[in-house]
C-alpha positions as CSV (number, residue, x, y, z in Angstrom):
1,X,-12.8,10.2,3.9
2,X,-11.8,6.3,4.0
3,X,-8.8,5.6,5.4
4,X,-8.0,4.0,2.6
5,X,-4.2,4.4,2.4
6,X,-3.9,1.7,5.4
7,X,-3.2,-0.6,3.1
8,X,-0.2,1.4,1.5
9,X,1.1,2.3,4.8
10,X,1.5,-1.8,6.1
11,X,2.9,-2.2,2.5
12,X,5.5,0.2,2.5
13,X,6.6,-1.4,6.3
14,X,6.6,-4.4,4.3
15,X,8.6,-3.3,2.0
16,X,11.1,-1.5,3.6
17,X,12.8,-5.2,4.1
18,X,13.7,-4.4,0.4
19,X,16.1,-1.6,1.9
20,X,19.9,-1.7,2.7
21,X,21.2,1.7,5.3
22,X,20.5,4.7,3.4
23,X,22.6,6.7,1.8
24,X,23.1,9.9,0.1
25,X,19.9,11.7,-0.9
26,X,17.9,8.1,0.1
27,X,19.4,9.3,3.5
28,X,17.7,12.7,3.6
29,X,14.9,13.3,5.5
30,X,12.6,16.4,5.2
31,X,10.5,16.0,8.5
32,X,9.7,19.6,9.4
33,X,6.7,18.5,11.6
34,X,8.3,16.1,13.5
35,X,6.2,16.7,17.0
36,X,2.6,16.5,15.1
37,X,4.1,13.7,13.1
38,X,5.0,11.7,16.5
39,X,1.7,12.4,18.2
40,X,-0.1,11.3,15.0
41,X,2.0,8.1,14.7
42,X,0.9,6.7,18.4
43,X,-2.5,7.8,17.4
44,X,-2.4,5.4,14.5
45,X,-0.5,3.0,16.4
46,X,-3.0,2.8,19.0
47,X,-5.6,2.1,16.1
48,X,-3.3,-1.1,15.2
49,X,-3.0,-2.0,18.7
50,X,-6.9,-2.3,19.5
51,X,-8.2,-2.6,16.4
52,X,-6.2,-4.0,13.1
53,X,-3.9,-6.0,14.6
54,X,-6.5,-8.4,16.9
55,X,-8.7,-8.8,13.4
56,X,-5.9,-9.2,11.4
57,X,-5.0,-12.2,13.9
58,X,-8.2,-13.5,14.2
59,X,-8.5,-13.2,10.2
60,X,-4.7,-15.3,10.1
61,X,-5.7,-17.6,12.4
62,X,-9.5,-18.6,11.4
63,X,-9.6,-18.0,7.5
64,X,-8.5,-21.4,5.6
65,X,-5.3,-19.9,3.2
66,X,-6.8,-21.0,0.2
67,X,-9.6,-18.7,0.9
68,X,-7.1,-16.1,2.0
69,X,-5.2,-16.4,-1.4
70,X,-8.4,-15.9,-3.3
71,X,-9.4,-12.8,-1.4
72,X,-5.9,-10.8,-1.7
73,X,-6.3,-12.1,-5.7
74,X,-9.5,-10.4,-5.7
75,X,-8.3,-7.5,-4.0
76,X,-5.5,-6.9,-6.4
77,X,-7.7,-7.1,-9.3
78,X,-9.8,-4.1,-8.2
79,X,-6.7,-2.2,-8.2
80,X,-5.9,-2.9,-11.5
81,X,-8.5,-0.1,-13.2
82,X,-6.5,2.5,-11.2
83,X,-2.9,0.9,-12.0
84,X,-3.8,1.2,-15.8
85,X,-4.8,5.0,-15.4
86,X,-1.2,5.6,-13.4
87,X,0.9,4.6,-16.1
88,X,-1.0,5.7,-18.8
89,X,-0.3,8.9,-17.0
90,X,3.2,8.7,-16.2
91,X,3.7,7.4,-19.9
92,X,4.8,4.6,-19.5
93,X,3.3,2.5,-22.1
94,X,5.1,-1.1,-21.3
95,X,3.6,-0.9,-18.5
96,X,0.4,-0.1,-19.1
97,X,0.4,-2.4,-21.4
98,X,1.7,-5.5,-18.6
99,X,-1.0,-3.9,-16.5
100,X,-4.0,-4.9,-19.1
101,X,-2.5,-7.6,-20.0
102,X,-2.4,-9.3,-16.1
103,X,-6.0,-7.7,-15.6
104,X,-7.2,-9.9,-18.9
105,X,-5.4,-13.5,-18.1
106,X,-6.6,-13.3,-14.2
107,X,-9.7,-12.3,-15.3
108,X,-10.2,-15.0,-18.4
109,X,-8.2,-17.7,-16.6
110,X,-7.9,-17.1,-13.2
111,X,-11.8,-15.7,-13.0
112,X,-10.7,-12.5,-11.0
113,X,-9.7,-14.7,-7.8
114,X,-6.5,-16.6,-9.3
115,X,-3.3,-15.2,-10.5
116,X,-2.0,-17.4,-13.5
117,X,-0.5,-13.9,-14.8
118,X,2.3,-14.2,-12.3
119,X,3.4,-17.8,-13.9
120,X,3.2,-16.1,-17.0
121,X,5.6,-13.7,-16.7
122,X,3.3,-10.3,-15.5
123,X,3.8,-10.0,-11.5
124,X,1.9,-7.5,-9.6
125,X,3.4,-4.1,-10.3
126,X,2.1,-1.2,-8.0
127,X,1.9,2.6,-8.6
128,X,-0.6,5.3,-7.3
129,X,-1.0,9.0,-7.9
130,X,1.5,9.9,-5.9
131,X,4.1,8.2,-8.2
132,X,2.6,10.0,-10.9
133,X,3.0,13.5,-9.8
134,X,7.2,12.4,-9.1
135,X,7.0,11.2,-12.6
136,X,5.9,14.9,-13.9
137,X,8.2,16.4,-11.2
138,X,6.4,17.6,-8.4
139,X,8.8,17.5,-5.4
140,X,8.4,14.8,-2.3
141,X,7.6,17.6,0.0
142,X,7.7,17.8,3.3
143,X,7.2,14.4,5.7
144,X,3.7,13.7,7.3
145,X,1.7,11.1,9.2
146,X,-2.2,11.9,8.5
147,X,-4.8,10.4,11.2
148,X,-5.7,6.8,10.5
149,X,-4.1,7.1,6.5
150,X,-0.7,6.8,8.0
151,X,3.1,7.7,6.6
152,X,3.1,10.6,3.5
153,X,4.4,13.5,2.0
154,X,3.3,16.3,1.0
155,X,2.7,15.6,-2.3
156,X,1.9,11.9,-2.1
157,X,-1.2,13.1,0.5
158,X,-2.5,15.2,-2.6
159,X,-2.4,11.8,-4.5
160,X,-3.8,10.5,-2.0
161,X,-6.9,12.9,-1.2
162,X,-7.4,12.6,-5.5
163,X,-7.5,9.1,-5.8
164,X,-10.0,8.4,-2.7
165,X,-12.6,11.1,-4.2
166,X,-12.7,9.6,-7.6
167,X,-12.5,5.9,-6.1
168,X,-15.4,4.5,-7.9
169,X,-17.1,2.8,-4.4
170,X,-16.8,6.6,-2.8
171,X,-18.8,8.1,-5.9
172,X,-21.3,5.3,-4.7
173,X,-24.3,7.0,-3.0
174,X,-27.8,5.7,-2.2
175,X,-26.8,2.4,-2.8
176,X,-26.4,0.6,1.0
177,X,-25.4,-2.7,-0.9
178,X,-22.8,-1.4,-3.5
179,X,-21.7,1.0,0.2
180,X,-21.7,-2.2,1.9
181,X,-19.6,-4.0,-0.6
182,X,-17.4,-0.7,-1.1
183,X,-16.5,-0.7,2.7
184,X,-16.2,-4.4,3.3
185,X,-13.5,-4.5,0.4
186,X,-11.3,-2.0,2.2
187,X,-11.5,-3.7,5.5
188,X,-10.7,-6.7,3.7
189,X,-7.4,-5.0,2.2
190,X,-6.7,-4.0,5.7
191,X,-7.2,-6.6,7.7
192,X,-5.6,-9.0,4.8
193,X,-2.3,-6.9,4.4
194,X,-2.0,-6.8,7.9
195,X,-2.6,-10.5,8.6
196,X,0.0,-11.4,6.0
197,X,3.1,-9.1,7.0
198,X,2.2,-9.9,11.4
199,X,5.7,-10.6,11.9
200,X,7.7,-7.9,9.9
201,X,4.8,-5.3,10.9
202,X,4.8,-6.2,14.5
203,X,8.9,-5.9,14.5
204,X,8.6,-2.6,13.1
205,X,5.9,-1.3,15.0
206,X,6.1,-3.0,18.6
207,X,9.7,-3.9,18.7
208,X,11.8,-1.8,17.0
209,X,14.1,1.3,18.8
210,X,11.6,3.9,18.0
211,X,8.8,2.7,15.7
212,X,8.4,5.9,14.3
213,X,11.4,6.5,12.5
214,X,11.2,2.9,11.2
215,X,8.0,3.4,9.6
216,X,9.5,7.1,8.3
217,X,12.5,5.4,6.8
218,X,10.4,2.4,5.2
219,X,7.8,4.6,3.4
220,X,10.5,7.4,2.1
221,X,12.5,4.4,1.3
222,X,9.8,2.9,-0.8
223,X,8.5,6.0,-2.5
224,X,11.5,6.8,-4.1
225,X,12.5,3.8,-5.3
226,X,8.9,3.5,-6.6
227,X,9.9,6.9,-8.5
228,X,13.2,5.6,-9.5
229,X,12.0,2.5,-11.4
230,X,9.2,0.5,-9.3
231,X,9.3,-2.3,-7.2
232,X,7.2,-5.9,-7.6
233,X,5.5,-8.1,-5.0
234,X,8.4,-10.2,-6.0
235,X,12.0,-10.3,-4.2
236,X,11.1,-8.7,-1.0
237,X,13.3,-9.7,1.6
238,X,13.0,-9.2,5.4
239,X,16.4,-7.4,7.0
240,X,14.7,-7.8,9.8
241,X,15.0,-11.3,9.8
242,X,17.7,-12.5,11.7
């Protein structure tokens, strides 16, 4: 299994900024395995700490940004496939609709590395399996931290596990060069993501009170307000900012 829910896991630090205190249920915290969870979290940390966050700063400090904005472009259009499937399957036909609709202008005008769509009205709009099964009404679950996939719940790692089986470049076998390809996309994602939060990600991680209930309260915080109506790439805002 890829550890390919890094990506969501830097995003949801990200977007925790979004956030104001929590409050009422927003404040409630299932987190039953709490002392796993912990040891998990450094474990993970220590990946960022040797690993992601030196190639994420080589990556910010050697690509030019043009080539930067073309790759995170590119990297967003792969999702797109999988977006489309989400909403068909949480029913949500506007939004499906939005979904083909950005995937056919940035792939006609933009040629699947620009992002006129945005200009045009149809920003970025994220969901994943884990959404999905909130949208039929599976509870959130108990809080985890998986090794090297990062925050989760119970149900979202279900979403999780489904969506990295049927990920086209896992059902890729025998191939080394569409492997290759498959493998150097996620790094990419990784090490991109990464590069382009440093500041909010190294707050939350390296100089925050306790790192780990900043990255619980950021990914809790996101999910449901993913549930309760989504949330853009556009408008996030860093409370960490002083």
């Amino acid at each position: 299994m890829r550890p390919a829910r890094f990506a969501l896991v830097i995003g949801a630090l990200l977007t925790s900024a979004c956030a104001s205190a929590p409050s009422g249920d927003e404040a409630f915290v299932n987190d039953p395995y709490e002392a796993t969870n912990r040891d998990v979290h450094e474990f993970n940390k220590g990946w960022d700490t040797v690993l992601i966050r030196p190639a994420a700063r080589g990556y910010q400090e050697a690509v030019p940004g043009a080539v930067k904005l073309v790759a995170s472009n590119a990297l967003d259009m792969l999702a797109m496939p999988a977006i489309f499937v989400n909403r068909v399957l949480q029913g949500d036909a506007a939004a499906a609709g939005r979904a083909v609709g950005r995937f056919g202008i940035n792939a006609v005008l933009g040629g699947g590395v620009l992002d006129p769509a945005t200009e045009f009205g149809l920003p970025m709009e994220r969901t994943d399996l884990g959404v999905t099964f909130a949208r039929w009404g599976i509870e959130e679950g108990a809080y985890m931290e998986l090794p090297l996939l990062g925050p989760s719940t119970s149900r979202d790692a279900v979403g999780t596990v489904v969506q990295i089986a049927l990920d086209p470049f896992n059902l890729i076998t025998g191939v080394p060069v569409l492997e290759a390809v498959g493998y150097g996309a996620l790094g990419l994602r990784v090490v991109d993501v990464r590069a382009d939060n440093m500041e909010v990600l190294d707050r939350v991680l390296y100089e925050s009170a306790d790192s780990y209930v900043a990255a619980r309260t950021g990914y809790l915080q996101l999910r449901r307000r993913q549930v309760a109506g989504g949330l853009t790439d556009e408008g996030v805002v860093d409370v960490f900012d002083d």
